[in-house]
Residue, then its C-alpha position, 0 to 999 in steps of 0.5 A: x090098213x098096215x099090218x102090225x110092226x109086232x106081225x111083221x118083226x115076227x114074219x120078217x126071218x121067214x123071207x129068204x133073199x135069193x140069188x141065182x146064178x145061170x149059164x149064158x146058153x140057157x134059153x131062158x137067159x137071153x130074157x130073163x138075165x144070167x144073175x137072179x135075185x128073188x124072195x123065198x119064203x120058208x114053208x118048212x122048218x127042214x129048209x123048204x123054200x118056196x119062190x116063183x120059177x122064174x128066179x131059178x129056172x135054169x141055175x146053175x148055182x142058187x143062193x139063199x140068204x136069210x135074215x141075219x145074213x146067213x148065206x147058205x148054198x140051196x138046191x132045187x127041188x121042184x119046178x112047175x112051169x104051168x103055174x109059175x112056182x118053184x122050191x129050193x132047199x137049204x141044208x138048214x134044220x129048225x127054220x122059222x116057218x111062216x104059217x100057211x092060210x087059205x085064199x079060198x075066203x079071200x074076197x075083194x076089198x080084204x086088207x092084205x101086205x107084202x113082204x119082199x127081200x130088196x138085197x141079202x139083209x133088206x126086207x121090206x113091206x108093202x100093204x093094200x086091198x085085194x082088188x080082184x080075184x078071178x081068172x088071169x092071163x098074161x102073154x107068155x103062154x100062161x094063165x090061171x084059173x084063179x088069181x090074186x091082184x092087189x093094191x100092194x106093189x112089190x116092194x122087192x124082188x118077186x117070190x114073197x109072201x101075200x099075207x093076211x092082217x094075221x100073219x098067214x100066207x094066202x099067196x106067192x107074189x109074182x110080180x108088179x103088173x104096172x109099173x105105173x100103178x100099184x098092182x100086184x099078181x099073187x098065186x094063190x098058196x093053195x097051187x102050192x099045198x095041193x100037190x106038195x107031196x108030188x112035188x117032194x117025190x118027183x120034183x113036179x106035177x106029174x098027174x097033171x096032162x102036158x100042155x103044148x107049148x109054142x114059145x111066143x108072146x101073144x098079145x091081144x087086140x081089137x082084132x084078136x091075137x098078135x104075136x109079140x115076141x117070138x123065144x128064141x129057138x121055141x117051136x113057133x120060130x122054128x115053124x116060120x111065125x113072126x112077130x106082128x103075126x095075127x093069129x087067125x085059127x089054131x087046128x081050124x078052130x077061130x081065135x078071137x081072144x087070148x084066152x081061147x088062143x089058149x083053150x085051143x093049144x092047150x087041148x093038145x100035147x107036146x109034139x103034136x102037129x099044129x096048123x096055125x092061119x095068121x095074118x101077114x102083111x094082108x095076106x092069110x099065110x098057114x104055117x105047121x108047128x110041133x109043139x113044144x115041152x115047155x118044161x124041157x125046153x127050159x129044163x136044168x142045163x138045157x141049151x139052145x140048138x140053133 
């Protein structure tokens, strides 16, 4: 089930160790940390990089090295924080990049491996199957129309390829979804390929309507949807929501899922006026939020205005 050592020589000088630096006032460094590092693919010979946003959302400073330890200073390029990708570039010219595939053929059960960066020189590899392939939602606001899990946990930090038996990217892993098992969330390349151009030319997906955005983690239950963190300085805490809130309706439409929790907010824009009934301490409370943008909250340079 492991991918040929001859492949995986051929694809190592593809993968880029990331390392980015962001000021201790960016609201997203309270969660996530102020030093970064990721894994980058080279998409590109002209110095393109592609890795997860997460990894550079609000650097100040971001650094790429690649294989043979060559450290060279990147930029970003595009970001969007929808689906969780992002794009650097180095000022580099003939870099090896690795040959992109298609998911659209991937089906369970299909051999698969993962390649990651655990420091500026270290690759490392990871293979197994690909146990689903469907629709995925997580608690941070976030969901796919069509995602990969693997049996391959990430062997490095998150960004890397997910590739075939081949040698071709299928997909941009993200990140381990249990740390007590070996699965692996991958985006699938093609979020990526389809709006390429967009990307180069406005450094996000502009065509696309802006999602409201509340800035809580929801988490489901038996009962439905509870809040389970709040971001600091996001439109939910501005709006009086708590922690351990159960989410009762959303504009009066009844949430009983996390993945209608979404439908319903997502049928609204940044700054509109939301009324959200939830449960608190046994009583029904009603709380009015404007939403947020999520993509300028957490913009370059952004800091929080308590």
């Amino acid at each position: 089930m492991d991918a040929s050592p001859e492949i995986v020589k051929h694809l190592l000088p593809s993968v880029a160790n990331l390392y980015a630096q962001v000021p201790a006032k960016h609201p997203s460094a309270a969660i996530l940390g102020r030093e970064r590092m990721g894994t980058g693919t080279i998409v590109d010979p002209e110095g393109l990089i592609l890795t997860v946003n997460y990894v550079v959302m609000g650097s100040e400073t971001i650094w790429v090295t690649l294989t043979r330890g060559r450290r060279l200073k990147a930029e970003l390029v595009a970001q969007d924080f929808d689906i969780g990708l992002a794009l650097v570039r180095v000022k580099r010219q003939d870099l090896p990049a690795i040959e992109i595939g298609s998911s659209t053929e991937v089906e369970v059960g299909q051999e698969i491996f993962v390649l990651a960066s655990t420091s500026g020189e270290e690759r490392r590899v990871s293979g197994g199957l690909v146990t689903y392939v469907g629709e995925f939602d997580a608690y941070w606001e976030y969901s796919l129309e069509r995602a990969l899990i693997v049996s391959a946990a990430n062997p490095g930090f998150g960004g890397g390829p997910l590739l075939t038996l081949t040698g071709r990217m299928i997909g941009v892993t993200s990140l381990n979804l249990n740390e007590l098992a070996r699965y692996a969330l991958a985006i699938p390349i093609e979020r990526y390929c389809e709006h390429y151009e967009e990307w180069l030319r406005f450094g996000a997906i502009v065509h696309r309507p802006r999602r409201a955005w509340l800035g809580l983690f929801a988490h489901p239950v038996e009962e439905g949807v509870v809040i389970a963190g709040l971001v600091p300085s996001g439109p939910a805490e501005r709006s009086g929501l708590q922690e351990g809130d159960l989410i009762v309706t959303v504009n009066a439409e009844e949430i009983a899922t996390r993945k209608a929790f979404y439908a319903a907010l997502w049928r609204h824009g940044p700054g509109e006026r939301l009324v959200i009934e939830v449960m608190r301490d046994g009583s029904l409370k009603r709380f009015e939020a404007v939403s947020g943008d999520r993509a300028e909250f957490y913009r370059q340079g952004a800091t929080i205005d308590r």
